[in-house]
C-alpha positions in Angstrom: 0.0 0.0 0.0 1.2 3.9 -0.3 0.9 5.1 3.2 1.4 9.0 3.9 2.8 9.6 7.2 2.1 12.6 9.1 5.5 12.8 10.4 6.0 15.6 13.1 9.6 15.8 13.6 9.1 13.5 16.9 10.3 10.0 18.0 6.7 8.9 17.9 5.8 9.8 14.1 9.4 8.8 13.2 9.0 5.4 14.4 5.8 5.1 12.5 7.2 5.5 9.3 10.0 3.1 10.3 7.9 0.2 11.1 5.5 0.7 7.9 8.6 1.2 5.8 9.5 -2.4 7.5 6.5 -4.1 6.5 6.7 -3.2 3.0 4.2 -0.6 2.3 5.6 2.3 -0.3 6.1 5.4 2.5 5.8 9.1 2.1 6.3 11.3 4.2 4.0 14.3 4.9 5.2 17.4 7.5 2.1 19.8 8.1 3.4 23.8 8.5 0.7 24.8 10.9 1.8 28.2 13.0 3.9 31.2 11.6 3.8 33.2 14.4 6.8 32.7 16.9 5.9 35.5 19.4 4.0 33.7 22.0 6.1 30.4 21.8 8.5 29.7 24.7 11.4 29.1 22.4 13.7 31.1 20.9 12.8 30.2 17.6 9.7 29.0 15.9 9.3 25.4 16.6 8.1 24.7 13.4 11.3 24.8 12.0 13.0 22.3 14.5 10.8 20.2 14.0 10.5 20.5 9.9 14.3 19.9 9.8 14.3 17.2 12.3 11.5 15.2 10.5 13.8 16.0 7.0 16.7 14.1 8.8 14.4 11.2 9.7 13.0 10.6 6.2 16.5 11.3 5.0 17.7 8.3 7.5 15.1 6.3 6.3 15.2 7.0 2.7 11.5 8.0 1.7 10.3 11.3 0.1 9.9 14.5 2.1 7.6 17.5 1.7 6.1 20.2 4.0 2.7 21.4 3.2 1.6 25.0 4.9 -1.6 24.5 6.6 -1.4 27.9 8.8 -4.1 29.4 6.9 -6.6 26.6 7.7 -5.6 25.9 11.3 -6.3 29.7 12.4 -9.6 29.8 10.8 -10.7 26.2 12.4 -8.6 25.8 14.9 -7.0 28.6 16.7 -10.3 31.3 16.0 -12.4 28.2 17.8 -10.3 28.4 20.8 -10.7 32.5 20.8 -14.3 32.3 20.3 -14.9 29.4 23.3 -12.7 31.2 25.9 -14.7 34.1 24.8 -18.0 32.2 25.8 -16.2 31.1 28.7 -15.7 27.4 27.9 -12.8 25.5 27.9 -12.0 24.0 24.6 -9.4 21.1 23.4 -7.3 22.2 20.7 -5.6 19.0 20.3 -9.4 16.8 19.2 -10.4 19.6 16.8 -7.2 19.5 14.9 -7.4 15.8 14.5 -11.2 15.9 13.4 -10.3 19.2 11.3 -7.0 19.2 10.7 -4.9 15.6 10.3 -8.1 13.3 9.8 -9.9 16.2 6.9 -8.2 18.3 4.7 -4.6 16.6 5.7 -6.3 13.1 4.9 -7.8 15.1 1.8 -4.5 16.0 0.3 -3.2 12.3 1.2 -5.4 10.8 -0.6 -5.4 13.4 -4.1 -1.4 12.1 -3.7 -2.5 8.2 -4.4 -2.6 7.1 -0.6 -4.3 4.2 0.1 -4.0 5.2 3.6 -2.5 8.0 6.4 -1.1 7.1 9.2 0.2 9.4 12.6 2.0 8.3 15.7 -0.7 8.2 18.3 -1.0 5.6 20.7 -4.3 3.8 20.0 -5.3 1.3 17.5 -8.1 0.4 14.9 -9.3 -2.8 14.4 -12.4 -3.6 11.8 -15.2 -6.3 12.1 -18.0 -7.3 9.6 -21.5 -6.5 11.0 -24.6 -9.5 9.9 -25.6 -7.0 6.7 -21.6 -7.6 5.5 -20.7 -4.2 6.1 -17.1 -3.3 7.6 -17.2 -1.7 11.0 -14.4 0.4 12.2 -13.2 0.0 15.7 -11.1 2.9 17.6 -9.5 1.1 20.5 -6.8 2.1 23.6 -3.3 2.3 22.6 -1.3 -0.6 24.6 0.7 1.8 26.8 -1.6 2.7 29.5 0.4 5.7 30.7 0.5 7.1 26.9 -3.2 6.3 25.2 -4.2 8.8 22.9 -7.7 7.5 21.9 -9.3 10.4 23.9 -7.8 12.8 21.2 -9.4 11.1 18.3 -12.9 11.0 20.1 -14.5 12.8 17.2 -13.3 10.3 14.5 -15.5 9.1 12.2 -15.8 5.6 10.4 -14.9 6.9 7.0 -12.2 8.4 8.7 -11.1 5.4 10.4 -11.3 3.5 7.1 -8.1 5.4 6.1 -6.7 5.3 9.2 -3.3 3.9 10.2 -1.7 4.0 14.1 1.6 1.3 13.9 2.8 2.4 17.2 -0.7 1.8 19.0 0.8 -1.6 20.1 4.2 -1.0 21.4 4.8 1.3 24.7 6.9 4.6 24.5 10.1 3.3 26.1 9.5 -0.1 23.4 9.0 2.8 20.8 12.6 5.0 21.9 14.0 1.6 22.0 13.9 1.3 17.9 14.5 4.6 17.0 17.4 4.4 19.3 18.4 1.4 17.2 18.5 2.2 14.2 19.9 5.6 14.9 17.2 7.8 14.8 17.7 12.1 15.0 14.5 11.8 17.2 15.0 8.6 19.9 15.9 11.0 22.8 13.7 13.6 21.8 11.5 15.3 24.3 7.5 15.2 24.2 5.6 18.1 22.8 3.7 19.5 25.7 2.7 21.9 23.5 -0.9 22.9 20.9 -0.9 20.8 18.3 1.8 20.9 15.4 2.3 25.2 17.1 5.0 23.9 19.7 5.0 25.5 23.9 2.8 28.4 24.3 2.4 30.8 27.0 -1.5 29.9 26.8 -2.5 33.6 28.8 -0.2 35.4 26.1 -1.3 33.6 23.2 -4.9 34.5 23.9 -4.1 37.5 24.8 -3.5 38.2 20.8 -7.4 38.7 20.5 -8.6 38.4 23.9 -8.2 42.3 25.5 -7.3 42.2 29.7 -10.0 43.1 31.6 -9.6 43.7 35.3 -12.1 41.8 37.5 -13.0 40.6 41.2 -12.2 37.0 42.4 -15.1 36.0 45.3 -14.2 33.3 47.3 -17.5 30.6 48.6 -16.9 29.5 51.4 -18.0 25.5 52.5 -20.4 26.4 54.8 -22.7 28.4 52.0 -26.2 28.1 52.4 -26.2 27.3 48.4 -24.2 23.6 49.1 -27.3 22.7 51.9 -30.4 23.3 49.8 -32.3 20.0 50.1 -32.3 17.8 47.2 -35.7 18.2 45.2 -37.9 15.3 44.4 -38.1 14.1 40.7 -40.6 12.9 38.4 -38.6 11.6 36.0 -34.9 10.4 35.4 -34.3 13.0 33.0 -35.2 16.1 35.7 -32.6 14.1 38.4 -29.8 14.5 35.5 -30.5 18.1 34.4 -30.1 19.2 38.4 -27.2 16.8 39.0 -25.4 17.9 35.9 -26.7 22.3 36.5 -24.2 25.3 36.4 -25.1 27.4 40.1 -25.2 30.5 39.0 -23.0 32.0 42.3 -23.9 36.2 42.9 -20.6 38.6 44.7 -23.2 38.4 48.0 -22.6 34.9 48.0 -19.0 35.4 48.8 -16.4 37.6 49.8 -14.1 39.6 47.4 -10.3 38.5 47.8 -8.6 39.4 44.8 -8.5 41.1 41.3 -7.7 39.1 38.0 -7.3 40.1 34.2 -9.8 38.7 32.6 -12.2 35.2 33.4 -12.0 34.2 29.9 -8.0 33.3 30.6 -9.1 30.8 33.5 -10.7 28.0 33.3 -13.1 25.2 36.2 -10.3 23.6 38.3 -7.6 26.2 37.9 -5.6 26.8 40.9 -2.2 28.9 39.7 -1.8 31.9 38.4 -4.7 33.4 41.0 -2.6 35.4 43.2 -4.2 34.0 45.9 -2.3 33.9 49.6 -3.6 33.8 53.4 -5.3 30.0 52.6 -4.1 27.1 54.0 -5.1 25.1 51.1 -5.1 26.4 47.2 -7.8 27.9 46.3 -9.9 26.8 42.7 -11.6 28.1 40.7 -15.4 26.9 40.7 -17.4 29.1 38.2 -17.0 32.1 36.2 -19.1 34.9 35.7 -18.5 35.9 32.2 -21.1 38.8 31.6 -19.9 40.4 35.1 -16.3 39.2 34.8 -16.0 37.6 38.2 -14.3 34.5 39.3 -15.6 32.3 42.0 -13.2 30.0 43.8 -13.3 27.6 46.3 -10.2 26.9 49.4 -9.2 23.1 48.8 -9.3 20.2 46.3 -12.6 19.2 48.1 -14.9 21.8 47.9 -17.9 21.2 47.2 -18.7 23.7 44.4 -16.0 21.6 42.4 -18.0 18.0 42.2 -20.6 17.1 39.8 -21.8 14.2 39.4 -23.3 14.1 36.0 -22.7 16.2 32.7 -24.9 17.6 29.9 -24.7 17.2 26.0 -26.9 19.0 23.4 -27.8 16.6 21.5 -26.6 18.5 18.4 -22.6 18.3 20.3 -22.9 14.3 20.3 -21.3 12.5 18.1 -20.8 8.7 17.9 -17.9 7.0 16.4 -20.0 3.8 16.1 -23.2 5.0 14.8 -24.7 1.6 15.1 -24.4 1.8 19.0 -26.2 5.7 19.1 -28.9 5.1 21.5 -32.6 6.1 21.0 -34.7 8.3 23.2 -35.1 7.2 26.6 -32.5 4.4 25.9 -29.2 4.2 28.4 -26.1 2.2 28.6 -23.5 1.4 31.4 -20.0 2.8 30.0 -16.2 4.0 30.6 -15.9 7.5 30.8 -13.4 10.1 31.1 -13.3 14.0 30.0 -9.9 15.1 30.1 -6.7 13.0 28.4 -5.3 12.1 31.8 -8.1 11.3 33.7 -8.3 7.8 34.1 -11.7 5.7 32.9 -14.8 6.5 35.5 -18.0 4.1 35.5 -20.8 5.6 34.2 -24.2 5.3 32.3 -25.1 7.4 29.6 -28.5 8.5 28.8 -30.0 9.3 25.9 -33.5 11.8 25.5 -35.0 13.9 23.0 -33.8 17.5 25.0 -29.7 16.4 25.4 -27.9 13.4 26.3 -26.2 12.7 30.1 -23.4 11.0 31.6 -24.2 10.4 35.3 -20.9 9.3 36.8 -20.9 6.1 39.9 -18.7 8.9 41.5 -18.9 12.9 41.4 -15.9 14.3 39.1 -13.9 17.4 39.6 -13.7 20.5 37.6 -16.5 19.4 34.7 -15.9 22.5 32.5 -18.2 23.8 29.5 -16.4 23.1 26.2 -14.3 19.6 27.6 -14.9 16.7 25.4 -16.7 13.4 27.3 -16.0 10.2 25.5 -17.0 6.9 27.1 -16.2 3.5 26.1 -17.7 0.0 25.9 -14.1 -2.0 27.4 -11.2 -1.1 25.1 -13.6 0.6 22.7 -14.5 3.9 22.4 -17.5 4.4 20.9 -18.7 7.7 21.5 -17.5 12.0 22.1 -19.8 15.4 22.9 -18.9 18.8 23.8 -20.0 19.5 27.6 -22.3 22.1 27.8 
């Protein structure tokens, strides 16, 4: 097969191309130019071009054909003005999903394919298997990469199946250290190469400074609530249905400055997000204090002293139904229909039980156990074992 490679300029897309290259299949290699704009990266220089050169040397080593394709244009109008416009709203969006449902697995897939690929293939950890349903038709499977401590599958949450028909993840089997291992063997530019911690494809940003290119400072109040607020003892109401217990378990409160006490100033809620501790300016508490709502039309921040605080636990979470998406669209569940699942909605939370509940308003997940820091704009995915079979925006 001719397999483009989406190779980054690190260990794990290097290795990728290795190991198809190994199996016979006629390699090329693909870098994406994504961000122009080295003022709010941490490094001296524009990552992009590290990276670039780095990925050059690898399909160098490895004797396939190299080419960059500029992207910028289309990541700032789908990626980067998304992220502008949800901090805006006060949300808290992942960067990193998007670009794989818009970026890599679309228009980069797209342009694969016009260049004869049968199929592309990145270095994420997680895998894809296919079955064939009782009508004969080919059902694509997005499972767990092997290495616990480095599964990626939450990032490709919004995946559909024809995009999973094209799909190719080699290193979804091996760990990272089993992965360093070969490109430390056959002599690799990338084997001791550190992790991006950074957007995708832009490299480290000072996230405060890079918002800051569009989103203006604006000086506001932090209110602290305080554990023994009359708003964390109101009874729990009685309900007449299943779906009126989730909409209150899974409700915003709407805190007011007399619920609280002012403590502190800020520059601006829309650079803080549910669960944020640093960067407050917050002293005289024993325990860090978090952030537990924001006031976006008032620009106030509420927080909360300690990991525990009530105001941070929910223990469900709303989808609008027009936010859901399934990657196995033969599992989407009908009105009034529910389903015992895996759930997580961050990339290093670790897998809660849950059930998810399906109704003609939205769509729930009710977690066994309440969850910190649910934030407006996370991604939810939940899984059926290794499988995960479904993504929504939290609203």
């Amino acid at each position: 097969m001719k397999i483009v490679v989406g190779l980054s300029g690190g260990v794990d897309s290097s290795v990728t191309a290795y190991l198809l290259q190994q199996q016979g299949h006629e390699v090329v290699a693909l870098f994406m130019r994504n961000w122009n704009d080295a003022s709010v990266t941490l490094e001296d220089e524009c990552p992009w071009i590290e990276d670039s050169n780095d990925a050059l040397m690898v399909a160098q080593k490895l004797g396939i054909p190299f080419q960059v394709i500029d992207m910028s244009e289309l990541y700032k109008e789908r990626i980067v003005d998304y992220m502008f416009e949800e901090y805006q709203r006060g949300r808290t969006p992942n960067p990193d999903v998007l670009c794989n449902r818009e970026v890599k697995f679309d228009v980069f897939m797209k342009t694969a394919m016009s260049l004869g690929a049968d199929k592309v293939a990145t270095g994420h950890y997680a895998r894809v298997h296919s079955t064939i349903d009782e009508n004969g038709k080919e059902i694509f499977h997005l499972l767990a990469g092997k290495d616990n401590n480095k599964d990626q599958s939450y990032f490709l949450c919004q995946l559909n199946q024809d995009q999973l028909s094209k799909a190719l993840f080699p290193i979804g089997e091996l760990t990272k250290p089993q992965v360093r291992e070969i490109a430390k063997e056959i002599g690799l530019v990338t084997a001791d190469k550190k992790d991006s911690q950074g957007l995708c494809f832009i490299g480290k940003v000072s996230l405060p400074q890079f918002l800051q290119q569009q989103l203006k400072p604006n000086e506001g109040e932090i209110v602290e609530i305080f554990k023994d607020s009359p708003l964390f003892a109101e009874e729990t109401p009685e309900f007449s249905n299943k779906e009126e217990e989730l909409n209150f378990l899974s409700r915003k409160i709407n805190y007011k400055k007399t619920d609280g006490k002012v403590i502190g100033k800020h520059q601006g809620a829309q650079f803080f997000t549910i669960g944020q501790s640093r960067g407050l300016g917050i002293g005289g508490h024993k325990e860090s204090c978090f952030i537990v709502s924001r006031d976006m039309e008032n620009n106030i921040l509420f927080v909360g002293e300690g990991n525990h605080f009530p105001g941070l636990y929910k223990k469900a979470l709303k989808i609008d139904n027009s936010e859901l998406h399934w990657v196995r669209e033969d599992m989407r569940l009908q009105n009034g229909e529910s389903m015992e699942v895996m759930a997580r909605f961050r990339y290093r939370q670790s897998l809660q039980k849950a059930t998810v509940y399906q109704f003609e308003d939205a769509f729930y997940v009710e977690f066994e156990e309440p969850q910190s820091a649910i934030a407006e704009g996370q991604f939810a995915s939940w899984y059926l074992d290794e499988e995960l079979i479904g993504s929504g925006v939290i609203s």
